[in-house]
C-alpha positions in Angstrom: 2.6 -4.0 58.9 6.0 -2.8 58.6 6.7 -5.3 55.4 2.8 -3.8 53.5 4.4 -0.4 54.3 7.4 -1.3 52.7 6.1 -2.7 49.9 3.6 0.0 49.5 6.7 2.4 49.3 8.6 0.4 46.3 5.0 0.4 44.3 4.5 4.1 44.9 8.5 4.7 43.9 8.0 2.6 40.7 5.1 4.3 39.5 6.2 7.9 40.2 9.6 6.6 38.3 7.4 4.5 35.5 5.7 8.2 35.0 8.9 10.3 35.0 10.6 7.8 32.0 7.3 8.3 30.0 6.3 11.7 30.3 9.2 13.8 31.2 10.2 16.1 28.2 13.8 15.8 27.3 15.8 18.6 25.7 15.8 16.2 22.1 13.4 15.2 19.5 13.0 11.5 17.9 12.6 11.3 14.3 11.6 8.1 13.0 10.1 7.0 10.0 6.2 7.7 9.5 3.9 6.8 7.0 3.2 7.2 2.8 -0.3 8.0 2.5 -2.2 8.4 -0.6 -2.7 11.5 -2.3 -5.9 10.5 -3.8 -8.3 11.6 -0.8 -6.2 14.5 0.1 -5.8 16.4 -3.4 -8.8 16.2 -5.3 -9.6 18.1 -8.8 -13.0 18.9 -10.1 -14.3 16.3 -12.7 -10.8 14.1 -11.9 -10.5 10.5 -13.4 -9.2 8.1 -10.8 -5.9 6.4 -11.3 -5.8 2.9 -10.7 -2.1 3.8 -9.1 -1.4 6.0 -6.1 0.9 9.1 -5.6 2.1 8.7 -2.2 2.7 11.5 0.5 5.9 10.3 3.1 6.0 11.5 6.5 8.6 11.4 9.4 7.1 11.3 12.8 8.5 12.9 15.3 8.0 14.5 19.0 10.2 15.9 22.0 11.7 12.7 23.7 10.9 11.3 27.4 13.6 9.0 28.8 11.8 6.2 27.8 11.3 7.1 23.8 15.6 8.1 24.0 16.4 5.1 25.3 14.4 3.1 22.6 16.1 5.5 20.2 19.3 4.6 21.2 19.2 0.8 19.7 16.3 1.3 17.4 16.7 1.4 13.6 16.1 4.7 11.8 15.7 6.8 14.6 17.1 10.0 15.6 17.8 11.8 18.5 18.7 15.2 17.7 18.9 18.9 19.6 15.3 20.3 20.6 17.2 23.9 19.0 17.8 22.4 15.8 14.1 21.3 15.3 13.0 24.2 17.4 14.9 27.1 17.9 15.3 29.1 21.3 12.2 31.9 21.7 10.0 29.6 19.1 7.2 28.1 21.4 5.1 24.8 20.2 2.1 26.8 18.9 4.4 29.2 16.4 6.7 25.6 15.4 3.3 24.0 14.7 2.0 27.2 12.6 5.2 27.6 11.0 4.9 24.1 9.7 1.7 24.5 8.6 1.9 27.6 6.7 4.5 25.8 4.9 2.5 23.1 3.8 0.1 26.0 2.6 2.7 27.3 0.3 3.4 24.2 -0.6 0.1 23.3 -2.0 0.3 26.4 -3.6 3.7 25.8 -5.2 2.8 22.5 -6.5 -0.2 23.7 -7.8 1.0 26.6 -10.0 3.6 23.9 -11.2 1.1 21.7 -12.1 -2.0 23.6 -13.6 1.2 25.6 -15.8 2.5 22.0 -17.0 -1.0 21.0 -17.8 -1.7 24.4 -19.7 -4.9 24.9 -17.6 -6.2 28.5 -16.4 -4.5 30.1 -13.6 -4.4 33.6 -12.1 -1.6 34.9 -9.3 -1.7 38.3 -7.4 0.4 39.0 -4.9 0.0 40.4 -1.7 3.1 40.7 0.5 4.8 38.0 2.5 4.2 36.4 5.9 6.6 36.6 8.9 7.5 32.4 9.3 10.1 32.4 12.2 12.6 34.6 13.6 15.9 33.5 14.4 16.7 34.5 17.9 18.6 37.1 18.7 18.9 39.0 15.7 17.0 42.5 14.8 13.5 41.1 14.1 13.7 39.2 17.4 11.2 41.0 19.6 9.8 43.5 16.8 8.1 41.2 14.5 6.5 38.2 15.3 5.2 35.0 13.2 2.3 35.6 11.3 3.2 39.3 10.8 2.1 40.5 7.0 4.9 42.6 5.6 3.2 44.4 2.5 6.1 47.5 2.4 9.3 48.3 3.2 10.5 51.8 3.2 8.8 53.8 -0.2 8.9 50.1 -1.8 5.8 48.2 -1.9 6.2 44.0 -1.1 4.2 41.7 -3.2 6.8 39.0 -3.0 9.8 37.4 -1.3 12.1 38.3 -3.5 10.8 41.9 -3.3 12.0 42.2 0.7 15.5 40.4 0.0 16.7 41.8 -3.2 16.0 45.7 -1.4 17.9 44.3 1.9 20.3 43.2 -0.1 21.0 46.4 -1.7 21.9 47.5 1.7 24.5 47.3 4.2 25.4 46.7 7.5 24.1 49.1 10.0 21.6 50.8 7.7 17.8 50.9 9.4 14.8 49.7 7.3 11.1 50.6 7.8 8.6 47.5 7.7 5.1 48.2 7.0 3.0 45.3 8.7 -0.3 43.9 8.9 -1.5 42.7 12.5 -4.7 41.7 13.7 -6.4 44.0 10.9 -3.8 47.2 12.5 -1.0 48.9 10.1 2.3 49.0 11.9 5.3 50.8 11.2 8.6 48.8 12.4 12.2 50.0 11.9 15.3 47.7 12.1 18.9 48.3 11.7 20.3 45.5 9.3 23.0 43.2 10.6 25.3 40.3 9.2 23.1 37.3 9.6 25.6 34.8 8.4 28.9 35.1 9.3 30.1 32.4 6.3 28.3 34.4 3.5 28.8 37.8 5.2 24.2 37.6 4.0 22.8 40.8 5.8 19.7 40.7 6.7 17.0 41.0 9.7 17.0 37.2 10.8 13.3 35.9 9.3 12.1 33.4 7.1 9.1 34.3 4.8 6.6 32.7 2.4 4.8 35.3 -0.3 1.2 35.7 0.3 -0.3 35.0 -3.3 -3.9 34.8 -4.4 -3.9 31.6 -6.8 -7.2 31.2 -8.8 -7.2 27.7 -10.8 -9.9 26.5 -13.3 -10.8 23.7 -12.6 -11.0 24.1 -8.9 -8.9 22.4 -6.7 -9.4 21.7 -3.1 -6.8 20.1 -0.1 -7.3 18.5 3.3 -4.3 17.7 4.9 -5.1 17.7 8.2 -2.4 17.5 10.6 0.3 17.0 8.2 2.9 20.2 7.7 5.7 21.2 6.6 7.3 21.8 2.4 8.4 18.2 1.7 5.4 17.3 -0.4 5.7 19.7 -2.8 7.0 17.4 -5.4 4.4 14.6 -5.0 1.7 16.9 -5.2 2.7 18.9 -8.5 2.7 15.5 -9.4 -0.7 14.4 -8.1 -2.7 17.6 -9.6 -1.3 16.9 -12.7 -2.4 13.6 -13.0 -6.0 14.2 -11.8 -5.7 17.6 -14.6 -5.0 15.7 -17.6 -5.7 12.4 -19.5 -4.4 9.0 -18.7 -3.1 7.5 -15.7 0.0 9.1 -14.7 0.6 6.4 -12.5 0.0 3.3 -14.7 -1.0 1.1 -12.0 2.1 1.4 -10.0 2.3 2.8 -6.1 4.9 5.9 -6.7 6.0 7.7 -3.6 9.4 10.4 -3.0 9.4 13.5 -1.4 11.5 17.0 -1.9 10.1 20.8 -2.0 9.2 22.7 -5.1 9.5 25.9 -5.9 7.1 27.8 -8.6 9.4 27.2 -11.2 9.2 23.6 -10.9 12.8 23.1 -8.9 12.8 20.1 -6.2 14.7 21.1 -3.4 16.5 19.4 -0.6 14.7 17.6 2.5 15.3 16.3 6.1 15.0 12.3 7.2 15.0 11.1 3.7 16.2 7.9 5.1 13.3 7.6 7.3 11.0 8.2 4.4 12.5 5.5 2.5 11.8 3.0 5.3 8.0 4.0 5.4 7.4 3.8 1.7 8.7 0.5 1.8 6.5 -0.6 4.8 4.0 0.5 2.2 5.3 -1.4 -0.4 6.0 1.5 -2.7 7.6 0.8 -6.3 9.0 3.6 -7.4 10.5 6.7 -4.9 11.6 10.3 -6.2 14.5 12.1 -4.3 16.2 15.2 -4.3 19.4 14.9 -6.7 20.8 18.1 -5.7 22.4 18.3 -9.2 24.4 15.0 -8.5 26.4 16.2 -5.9 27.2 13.1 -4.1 28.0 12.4 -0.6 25.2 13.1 1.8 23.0 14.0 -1.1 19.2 13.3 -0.7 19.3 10.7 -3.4 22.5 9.0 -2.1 21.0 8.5 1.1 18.0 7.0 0.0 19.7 5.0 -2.6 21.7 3.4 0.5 19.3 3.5 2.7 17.1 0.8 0.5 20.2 -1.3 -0.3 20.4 -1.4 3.7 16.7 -2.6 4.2 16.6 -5.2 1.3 13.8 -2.8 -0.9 12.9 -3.6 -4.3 12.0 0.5 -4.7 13.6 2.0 -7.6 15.2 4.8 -6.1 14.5 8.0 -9.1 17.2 10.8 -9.0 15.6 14.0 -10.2 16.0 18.1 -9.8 12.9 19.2 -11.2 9.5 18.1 -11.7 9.6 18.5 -15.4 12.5 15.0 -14.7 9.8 13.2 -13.0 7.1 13.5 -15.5 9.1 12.7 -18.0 10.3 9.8 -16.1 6.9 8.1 -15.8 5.6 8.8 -19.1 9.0 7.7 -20.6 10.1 4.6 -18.7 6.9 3.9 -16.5 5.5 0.6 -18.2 
């Protein structure tokens, strides 16, 4: 009797222990190479032509760590273990992360697809209407007065159709002067003051301590319609410009070849800088991807997005050409130019 007790006990130790290294939530998040899904069935243009290549979406997974997933990390390739804070800062629950992300994707799609109806010389409209609270860093003015979501359409006697409207008038300011924000939420006007402070100590930037995306009203002919799903965040910006692009014009973009890369695009057509490029190289070449865009960065070397990926499929043995480029006026003219 004593021995089945015994016994008993180490099974009942081992379990609670087998649950505690897969379900405890460590202070760190894994990031490890996803997948490169195909653009096809997730943009789609009315009255397309199908390509008989694929534009390709990259994604790094990720999630908050349990003892078991670090210690995988630890010897696995291509993944990484970094600070809960730096993926998630301090105040910013799951829910407002997730949001955050996802309204980024949002103006994302929207980027890409000014870029690409204005390339393709097809009908678009824009109005603006203000800009949406994305996150707050902690501890700094906005912390506790705004919160995410928040729809700032004024700012003092100015009105604030845009982005650039809210930061150039801050900017005008200086430490220690108070502002008046003029919000939408939940359908109620609000009235929020804040006294500006140094935000950055490096660039001496004043500010209130938010990140923002401009609310715009885009109106396309022909229409154009997403579904993403669960997928967030701006690193797709590039892809899809080039995506609606090819479904809004003649030809096949693509040629026949499987094309993936990844970097964020502004309205003017600019790629911009992203996270876990290496990791995105590793999953496009899972899916046997020819041809990969990445950030240049205006050839600035070292950790550069495209130096990184460059070595990163040196490392792994891919046959991917590895494309530099800064805007996506480069990368169309890089597959109708040297695409065969």
């Amino acid at each position: 009797m004593k021995l089945f007790k015994g016994q008993l006990l180490s099974i009942i130790v081992a379990v609670i222990i087998a649950v505690l290294l897969s379900t405890y939530k460590m202070p760190y998040y894994i990031q490890k190479p996803g997948g490169a899904d195909a653009l096809s069935p997730i943009v789609h243009v009315d009255n397309a032509e199908e390509s008989k290549g694929d534009f390709h979406l990259v994604t790094v997974r990720g999630g908050q760590a349990t003892p078991l997933q670090y210690a995988l990390a630890k010897i696995l390739p291509h993944h990484e273990i970094v600070d809960i804070e730096d993926i998630r800062p301090e105040g910013i629950s799951e829910d407002d992360y997730l949001h955050t992300q996802f309204q980024m994707m949002e103006s994302s799609q929207e980027a890409s697809t000014v870029v690409a109806y204005t390339a393709a010389n097809k009908e678009i409209k824009i109005d603006y209407k203000g800009v949406y609270v994305v996150s707050i860093k902690s501890g700094a003015p906005a912390d506790g007065v705004l919160e995410v979501g928040d729809h700032i359409v004024g700012i003092d006697d100015q009105e604030v159709k845009e982005s650039n409207d809210l930061i150039s008038y801050i900017e005008s300011k200086k430490t220690g002067d108070t502002v008046t924000l003029t919000i939408l939420r939940k359908d109620k006007q609000l009235k929020k003051s804040l006294t500006l402070e140094t935000i950055d100590e490096s660039t001496k930037q004043i500010g209130i301590g938010i990140t923002l995306v401009t609310d715009r009203d885009v109106r396309v002919k022909p229409n154009i319609t997403f579904s993403s799903g669960g997928i967030g965040g701006p690193s797709a910006g590039l892809m899809f410009s080039l995506e609606i692009y090819d479904q809004l014009t003649e030809g096949d973009l693509t040629k026949g070849h499987q094309i993936a890369g990844t970097g964020t695009i502004d309205y003017d057509g600019n790629v911009g800088r992203i996270g876990g490029i290496d990791k995105k190289v590793v999953a496009a070449d899972k899916e046997g991807i020819e041809i990969f865009f990445a950030p240049y960065e205006g050839g600035r070397g070292g950790d550069s997005n495209y130096e990184v990926a460059k070595k990163t499929a040196e490392e792994i043995g891919s046959d991917m050409k590895i494309v530099p480029v800064d805007t996506f006026d480069e990368a169309l003219k890089y597959l109708q130019e040297k695409v065969q």
